[in-house]
C-alpha positions as CSV (number, residue, x, y, z in Angstrom):
1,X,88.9,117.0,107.5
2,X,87.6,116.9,110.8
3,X,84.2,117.8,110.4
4,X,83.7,115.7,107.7
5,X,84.2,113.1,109.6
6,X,81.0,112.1,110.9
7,X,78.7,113.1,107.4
8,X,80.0,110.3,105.8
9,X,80.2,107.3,108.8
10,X,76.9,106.4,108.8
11,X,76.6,102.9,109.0
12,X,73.6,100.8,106.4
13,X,73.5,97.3,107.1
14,X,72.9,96.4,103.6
15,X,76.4,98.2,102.3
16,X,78.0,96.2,105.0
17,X,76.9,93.0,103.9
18,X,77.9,94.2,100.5
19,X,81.3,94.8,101.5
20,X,81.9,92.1,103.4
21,X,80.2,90.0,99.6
22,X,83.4,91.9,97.9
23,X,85.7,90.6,100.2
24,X,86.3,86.4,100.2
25,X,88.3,84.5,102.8
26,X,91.8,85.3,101.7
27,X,93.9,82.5,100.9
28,X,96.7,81.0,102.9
29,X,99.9,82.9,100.6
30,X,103.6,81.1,100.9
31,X,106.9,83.0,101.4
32,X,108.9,82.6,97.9
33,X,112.0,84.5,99.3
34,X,114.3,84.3,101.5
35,X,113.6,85.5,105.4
36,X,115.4,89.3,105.4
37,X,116.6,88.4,108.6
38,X,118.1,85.4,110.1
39,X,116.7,83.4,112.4
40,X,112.8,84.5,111.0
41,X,110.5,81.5,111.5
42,X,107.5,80.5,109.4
43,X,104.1,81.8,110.4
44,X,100.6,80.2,109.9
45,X,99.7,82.6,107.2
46,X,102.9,81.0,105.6
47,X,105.0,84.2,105.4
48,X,108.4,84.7,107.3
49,X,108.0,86.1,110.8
50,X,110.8,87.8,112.8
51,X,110.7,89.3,116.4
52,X,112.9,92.7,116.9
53,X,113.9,93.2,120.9
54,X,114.1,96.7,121.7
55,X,114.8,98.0,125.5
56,X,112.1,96.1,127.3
57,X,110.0,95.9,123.6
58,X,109.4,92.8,121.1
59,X,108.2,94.2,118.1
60,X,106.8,91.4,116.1
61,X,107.5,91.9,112.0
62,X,105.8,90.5,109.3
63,X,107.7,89.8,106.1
64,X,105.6,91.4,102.9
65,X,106.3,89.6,99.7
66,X,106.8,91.3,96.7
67,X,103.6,91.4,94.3
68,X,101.4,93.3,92.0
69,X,97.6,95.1,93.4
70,X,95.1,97.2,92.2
71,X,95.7,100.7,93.8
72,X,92.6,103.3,94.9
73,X,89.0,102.9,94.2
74,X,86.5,103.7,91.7
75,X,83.6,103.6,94.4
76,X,80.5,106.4,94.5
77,X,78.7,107.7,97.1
78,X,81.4,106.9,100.0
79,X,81.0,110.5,101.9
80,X,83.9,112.8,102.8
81,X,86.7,109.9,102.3
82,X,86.0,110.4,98.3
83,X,87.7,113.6,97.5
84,X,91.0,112.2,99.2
85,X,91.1,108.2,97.6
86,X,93.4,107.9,94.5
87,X,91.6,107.6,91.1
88,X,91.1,106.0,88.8
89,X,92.3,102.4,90.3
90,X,95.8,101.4,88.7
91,X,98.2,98.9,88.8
92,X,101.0,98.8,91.2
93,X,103.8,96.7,91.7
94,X,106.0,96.6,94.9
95,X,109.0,94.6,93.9
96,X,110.9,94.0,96.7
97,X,109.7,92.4,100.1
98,X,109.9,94.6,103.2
99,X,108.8,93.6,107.4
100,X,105.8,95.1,108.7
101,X,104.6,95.8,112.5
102,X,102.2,93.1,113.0
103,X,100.3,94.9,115.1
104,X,100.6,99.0,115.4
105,X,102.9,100.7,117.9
106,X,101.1,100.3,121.5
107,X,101.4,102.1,124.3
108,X,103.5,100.2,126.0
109,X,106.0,100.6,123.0
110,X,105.5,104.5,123.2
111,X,106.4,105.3,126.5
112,X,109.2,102.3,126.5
113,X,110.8,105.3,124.0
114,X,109.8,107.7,126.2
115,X,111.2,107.0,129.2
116,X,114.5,105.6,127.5
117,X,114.6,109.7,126.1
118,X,112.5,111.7,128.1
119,X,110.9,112.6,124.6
120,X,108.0,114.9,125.5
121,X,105.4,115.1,122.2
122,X,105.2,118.1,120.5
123,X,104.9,120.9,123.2
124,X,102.1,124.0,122.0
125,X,100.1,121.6,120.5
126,X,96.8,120.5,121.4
127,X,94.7,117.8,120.8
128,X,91.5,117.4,118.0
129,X,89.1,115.3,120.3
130,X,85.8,114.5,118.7
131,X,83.0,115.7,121.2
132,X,80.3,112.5,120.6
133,X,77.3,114.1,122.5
134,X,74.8,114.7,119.8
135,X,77.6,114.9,117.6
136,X,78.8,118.3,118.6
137,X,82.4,117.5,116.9
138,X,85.8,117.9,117.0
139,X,87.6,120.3,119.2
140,X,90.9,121.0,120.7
141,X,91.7,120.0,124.2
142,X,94.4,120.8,126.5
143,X,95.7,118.2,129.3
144,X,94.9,115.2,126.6
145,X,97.9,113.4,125.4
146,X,98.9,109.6,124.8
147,X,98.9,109.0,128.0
148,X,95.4,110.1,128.6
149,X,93.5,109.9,125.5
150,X,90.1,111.7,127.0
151,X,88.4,108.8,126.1
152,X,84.2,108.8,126.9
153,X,81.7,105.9,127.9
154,X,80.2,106.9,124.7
155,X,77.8,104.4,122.2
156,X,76.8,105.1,118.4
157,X,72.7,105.3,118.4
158,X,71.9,104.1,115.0
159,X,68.4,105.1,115.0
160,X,69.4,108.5,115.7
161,X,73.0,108.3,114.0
162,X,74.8,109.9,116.8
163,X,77.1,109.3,119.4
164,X,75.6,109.6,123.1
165,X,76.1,108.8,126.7
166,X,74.1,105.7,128.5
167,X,73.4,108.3,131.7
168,X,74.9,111.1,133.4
169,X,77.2,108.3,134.9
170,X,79.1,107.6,131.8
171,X,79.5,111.1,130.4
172,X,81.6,111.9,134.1
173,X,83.3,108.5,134.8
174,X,87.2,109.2,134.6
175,X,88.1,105.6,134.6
176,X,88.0,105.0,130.9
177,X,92.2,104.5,129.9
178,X,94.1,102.9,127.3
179,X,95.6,99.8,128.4
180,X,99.1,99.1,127.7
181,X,98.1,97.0,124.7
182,X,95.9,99.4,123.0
183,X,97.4,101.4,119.7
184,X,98.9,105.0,120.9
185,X,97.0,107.6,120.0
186,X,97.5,111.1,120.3
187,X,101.0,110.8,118.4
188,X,101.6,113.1,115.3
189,X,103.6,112.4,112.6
190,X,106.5,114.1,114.0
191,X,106.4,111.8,116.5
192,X,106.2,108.8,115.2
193,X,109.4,110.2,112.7
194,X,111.0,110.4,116.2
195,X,110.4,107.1,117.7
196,X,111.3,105.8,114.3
197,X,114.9,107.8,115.3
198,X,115.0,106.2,118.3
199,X,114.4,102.7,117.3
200,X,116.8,103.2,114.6
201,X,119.7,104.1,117.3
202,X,119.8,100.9,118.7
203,X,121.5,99.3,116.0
204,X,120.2,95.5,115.2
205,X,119.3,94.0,111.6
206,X,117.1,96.3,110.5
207,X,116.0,99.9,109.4
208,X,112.7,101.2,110.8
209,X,110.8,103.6,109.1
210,X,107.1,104.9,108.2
211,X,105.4,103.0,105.3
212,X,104.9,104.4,102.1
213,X,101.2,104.3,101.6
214,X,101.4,101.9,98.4
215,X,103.0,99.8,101.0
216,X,100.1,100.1,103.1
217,X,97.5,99.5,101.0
218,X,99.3,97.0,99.2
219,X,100.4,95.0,102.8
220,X,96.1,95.4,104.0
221,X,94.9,94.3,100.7
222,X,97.1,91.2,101.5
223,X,95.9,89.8,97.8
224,X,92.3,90.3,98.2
225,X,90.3,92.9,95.9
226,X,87.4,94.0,97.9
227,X,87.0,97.0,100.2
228,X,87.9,94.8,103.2
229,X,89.7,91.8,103.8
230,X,86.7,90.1,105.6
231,X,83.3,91.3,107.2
232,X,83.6,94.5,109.2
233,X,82.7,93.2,112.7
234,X,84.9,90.5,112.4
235,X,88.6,92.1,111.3
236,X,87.9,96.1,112.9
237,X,86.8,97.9,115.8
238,X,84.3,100.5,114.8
239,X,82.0,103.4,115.6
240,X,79.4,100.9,116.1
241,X,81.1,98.1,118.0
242,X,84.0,100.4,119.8
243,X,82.0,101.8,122.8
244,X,83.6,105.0,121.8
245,X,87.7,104.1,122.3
246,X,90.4,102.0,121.6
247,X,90.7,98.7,122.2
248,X,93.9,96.2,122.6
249,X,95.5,95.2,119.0
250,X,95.1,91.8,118.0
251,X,91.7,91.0,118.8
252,X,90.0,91.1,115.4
253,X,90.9,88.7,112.6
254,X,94.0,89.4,110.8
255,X,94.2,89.5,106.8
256,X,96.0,86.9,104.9
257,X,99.7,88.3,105.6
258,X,98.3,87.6,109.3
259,X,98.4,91.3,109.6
260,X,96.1,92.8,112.5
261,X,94.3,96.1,113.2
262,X,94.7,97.5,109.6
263,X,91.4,98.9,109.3
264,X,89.7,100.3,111.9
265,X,90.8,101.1,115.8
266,X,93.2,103.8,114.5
267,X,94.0,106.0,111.9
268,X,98.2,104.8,110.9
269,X,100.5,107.8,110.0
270,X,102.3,107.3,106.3
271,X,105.6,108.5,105.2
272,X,104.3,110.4,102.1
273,X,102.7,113.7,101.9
274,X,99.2,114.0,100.9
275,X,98.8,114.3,97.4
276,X,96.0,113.8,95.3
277,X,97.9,111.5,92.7
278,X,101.2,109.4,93.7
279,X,103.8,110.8,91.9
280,X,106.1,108.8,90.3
281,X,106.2,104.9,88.4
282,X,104.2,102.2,89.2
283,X,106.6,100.1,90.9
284,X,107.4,101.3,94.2
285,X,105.6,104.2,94.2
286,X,106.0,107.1,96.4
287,X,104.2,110.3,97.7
288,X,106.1,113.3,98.2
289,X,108.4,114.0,101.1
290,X,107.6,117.4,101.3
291,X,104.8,119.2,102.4
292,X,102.9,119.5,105.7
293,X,100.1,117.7,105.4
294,X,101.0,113.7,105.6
295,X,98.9,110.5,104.6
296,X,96.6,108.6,107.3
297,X,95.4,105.2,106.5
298,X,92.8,102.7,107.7
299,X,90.2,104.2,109.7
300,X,89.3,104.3,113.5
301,X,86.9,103.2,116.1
302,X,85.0,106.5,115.2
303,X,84.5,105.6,111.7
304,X,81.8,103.8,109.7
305,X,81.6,101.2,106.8
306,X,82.3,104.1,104.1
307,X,85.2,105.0,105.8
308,X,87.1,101.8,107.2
309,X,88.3,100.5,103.6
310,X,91.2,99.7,101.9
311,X,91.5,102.9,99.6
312,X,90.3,105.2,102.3
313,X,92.8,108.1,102.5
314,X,92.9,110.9,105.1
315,X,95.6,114.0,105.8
316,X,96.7,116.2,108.5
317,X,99.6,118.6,109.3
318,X,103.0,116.9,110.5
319,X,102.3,118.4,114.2
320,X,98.6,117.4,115.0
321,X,97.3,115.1,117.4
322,X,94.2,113.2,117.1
323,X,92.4,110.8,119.7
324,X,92.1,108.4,117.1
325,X,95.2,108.5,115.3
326,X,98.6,106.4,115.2
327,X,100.9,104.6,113.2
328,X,102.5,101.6,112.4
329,X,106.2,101.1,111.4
330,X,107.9,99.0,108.7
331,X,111.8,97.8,108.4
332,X,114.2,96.6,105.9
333,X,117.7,94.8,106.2
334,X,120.0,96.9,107.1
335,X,122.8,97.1,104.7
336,X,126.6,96.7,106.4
């Protein structure tokens, strides 16, 4: 997984004007049900919109209407991401609406559970860090954690398709952290289940949980049928406009459901375990919930053009940390 991940990012101008061809300014869509919880008000993008306080946290939810997409992607020559997508493309149909993050869980909203638990992430573990300089990879580093990502004043050279360093200056400067509005990285899956716990334990009108990833791709697709819901530069932050890091969520265009961040700036943990088919019906599908190895969605600020898209699929064991990698959680009305 890891060291694929760079064979297959390389960015051509030409496929990215291509993609961003496939993918047409999606339409203003209207909420035909009623808001799952009261008081929701009516956003611009014409869905139902409701604001969750937690502790000192406002987690802003989207209401995802039911609807029908086409699941996966038939697509050729898209590097390492095309032995994990689903194939052949298929119908799916999630039947009942759901709330979704608007944007993914920040740090601010991490350490906000943290310090109301004293939750320290999985302990023995350290983190993948990719290593840009002349692409010498991933490896695993001790003392680098949410809190300090390890983050480099890296750039992507096109011309020589690697990362590098400006000067000497950059590769040494320490000052490069994530703001509190950046997506937290450096969380694995058994985290995020965790946090989920802990949002969970505060009672309110809803039930927090990890999306299933027909949920996901079905809630970035947002009724659109391309590889992207708009031209890359515009809606992500990527390997060749992310200076080598995160950046704070909401800053690119959001898709129709007014949805931000769901390609590109970081990888979002699903609930299901990696398979290479979803088993089970069309409607609703799920992975498995067994299994080590769990679903990643979107892409990164690492990643390229053949990897940020909506069908891109990648996988890692329940306890790993990566520097580019978080999640995302979704809700539903909690029954009395």
């Amino acid at each position: 997984m890891k060291g694929r991940i760079l064979a297959g990012c390389c960015l051509s101008l030409s496929f990215l004007g291509s993609l961003a061809a496939q993918a047409p300014p999606p339409a203003k869509v209207q909420a035909k049900d009623p808001p799952l919880v009261k008081g929701s008000t009516q956003a611009p993008s014409g869905l139902w919109e409701t604001k969750v306080k937690i502790g000192p946290c406002t987690f802003e939810m989207v209401q995802v209407p039911p609807g029908s997409f086409q699941m996966g992607t038939d697509a050729k020559g898209i590097g390492w991401i095309e032995e994990n997508v689903l194939r052949p493309v298929h119908s799916v149909t999630i039947t009942r609406p759901f709330l979704m993050q608007k944007y993914p869980v920040t740090v601010a909203q991490f350490r906000a559970f943290v310090d109301a638990t004293g939750y320290l992430t999985e302990q023995g573990y350290r983190t993948w860090v990719y290593v840009g300089e002349h692409n010498t990879g991933w490896e695993y580093k001790d003392k680098v954690n949410w809190r300090n990502p390890g983050f480099e004043h890296e750039f992507w050279d096109d011309k020589e398709q690697v990362w590098d360093y400006k000067d000497d200056l950059s590769r040494s400067d320490p000052s490069l952290v994530q703001e509190d509005t950046c997506p937290v990285v450096c969380v694995s899956w058994n985290d995020a289940q965790n946090f989920v716990q802990w949002l969970n334990t505060k009672g309110g009108k809803v039930t927090f949980r990890l999306p299933t990833e027909a949920e996901w791709e079905y809630a970035c697709r947002a009724g659109t049928t391309g590889e992207t819901y708009g031209s890359l530069d515009a809606i992500a932050w990527h390997k060749k406009n992310s200076s080598g890091h995160t950046h704070p969520v909401g800053q690119k265009q959001p898709n129709a459901f007014g949805l931000f961040d769901m390609l590109g700036n970081a990888w979002q943990w699903c609930q299901d375990a990696f398979a290479t088919s979803i088993i089970g019906p069309s409607r609703d599908p799920r992975g498995p919930n067994w299994g080590d190895t769990r679903v990643e969605r979107g892409g990164s600020w690492r990643n390229g053009d053949l990897t940020i898209r909506a069908a891109a699929r990648d996988h890692d064991p329940t306890p790993d940390h990566r520097d580019d990698l978080g999640f995302r959680v979704v809700a539903v009305a909690r029954t009395p």
